[in-house]
C-alpha positions in Angstrom: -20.8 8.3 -21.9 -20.2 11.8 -20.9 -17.5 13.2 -22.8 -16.6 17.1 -21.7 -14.3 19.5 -23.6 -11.0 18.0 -21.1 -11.9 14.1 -21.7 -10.0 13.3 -25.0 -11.1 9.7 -26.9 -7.9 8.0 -28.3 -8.2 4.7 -30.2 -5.0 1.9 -29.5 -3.2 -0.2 -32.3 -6.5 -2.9 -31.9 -9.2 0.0 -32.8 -10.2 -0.6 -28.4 -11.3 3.1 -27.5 -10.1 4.5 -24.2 -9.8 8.0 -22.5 -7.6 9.7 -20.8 -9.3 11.8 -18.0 -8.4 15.6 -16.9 -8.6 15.8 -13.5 -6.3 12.6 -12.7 -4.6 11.9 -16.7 -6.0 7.9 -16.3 -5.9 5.9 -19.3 -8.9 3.6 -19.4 -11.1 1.4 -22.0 -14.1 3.5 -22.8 -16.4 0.5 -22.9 -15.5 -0.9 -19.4 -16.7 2.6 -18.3 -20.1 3.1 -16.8 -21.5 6.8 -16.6 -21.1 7.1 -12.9 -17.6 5.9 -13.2 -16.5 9.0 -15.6 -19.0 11.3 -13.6 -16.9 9.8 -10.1 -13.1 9.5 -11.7 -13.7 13.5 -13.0 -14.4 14.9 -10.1 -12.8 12.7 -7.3 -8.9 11.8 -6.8 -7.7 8.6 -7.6 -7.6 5.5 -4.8 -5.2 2.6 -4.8 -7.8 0.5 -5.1 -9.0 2.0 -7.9 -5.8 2.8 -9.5 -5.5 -1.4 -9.1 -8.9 -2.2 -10.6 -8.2 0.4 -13.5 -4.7 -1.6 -14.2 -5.9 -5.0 -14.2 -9.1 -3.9 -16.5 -7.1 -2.3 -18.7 -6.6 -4.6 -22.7 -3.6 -6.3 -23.1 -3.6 -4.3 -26.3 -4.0 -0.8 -24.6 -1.2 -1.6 -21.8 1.2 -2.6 -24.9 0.4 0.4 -27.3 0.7 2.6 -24.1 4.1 0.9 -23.2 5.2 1.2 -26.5 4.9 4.4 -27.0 6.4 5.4 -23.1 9.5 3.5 -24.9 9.5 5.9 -28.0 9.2 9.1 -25.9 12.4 7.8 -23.9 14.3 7.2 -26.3 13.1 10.2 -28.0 13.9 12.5 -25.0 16.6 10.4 -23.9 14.3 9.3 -20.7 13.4 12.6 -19.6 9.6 12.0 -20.4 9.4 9.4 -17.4 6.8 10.1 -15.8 5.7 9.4 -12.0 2.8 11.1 -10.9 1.8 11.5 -7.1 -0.6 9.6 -6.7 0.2 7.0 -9.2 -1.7 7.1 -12.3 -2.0 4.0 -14.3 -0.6 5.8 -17.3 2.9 6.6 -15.5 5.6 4.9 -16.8 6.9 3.1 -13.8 3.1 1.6 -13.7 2.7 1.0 -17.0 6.2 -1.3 -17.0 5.1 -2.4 -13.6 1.7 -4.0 -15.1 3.5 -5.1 -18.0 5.8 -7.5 -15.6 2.8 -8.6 -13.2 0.9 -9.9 -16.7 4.0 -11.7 -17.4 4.6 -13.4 -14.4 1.2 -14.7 -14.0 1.6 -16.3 -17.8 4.7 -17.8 -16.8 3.1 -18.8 -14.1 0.5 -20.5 -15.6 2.5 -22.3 -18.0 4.4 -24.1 -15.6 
């Protein structure tokens, strides 16, 4: 994996690795990463489609330890850390909440 002085390694709650990139602050699992994807996502701007596939490959156990902390910083700052970037970054609050309900849907939906 290339890791440069801006890329910073964080571990979640479950010990899964992930990164959070400089040029466009995406928070991804560091094993679902090829090299050309961290050589391509450093250097290039993020794509809906993209943004999308980042989202849904992202651990349940990553979106929740990133949620929960969004929820600590808000009521820490008393909601002025919400974040919404433009473009969207997966790490934004509005997505991260936004991903959280799409996950919870589709188990709903396949319980019924």
């Amino acid at each position: 994996m290339e890791n440069n002085k801006k890329t910073k390694e964080y571990l979640d709650s479950k010990g899964i690795r992930y990164i959070v990139l400089p040029n466009n602050g995406i928070a991804v699992d560091v094993d679902s990463l090829t090299k050309e994807d961290i050589k391509f996502l450093t250097r290039n701007k993020m794509t809906e489609k993209r943004l999308n596939e980042l989202q849904s490959e992202m651990s349940n156990e990553t979106l929740i330890d990133l949620a929960e902390k969004q929820i600590s910083e808000l009521a820490r700052t008393g909601g002025r850390s919400h974040r919404m970037c433009v473009p969207p970054m997966p790490e934004d609050t509005d997505m991260l909440f936004s991903e959280l309900v799409k996950r919870f849907k589709s188990a709903l939906a396949n319980e019924r």
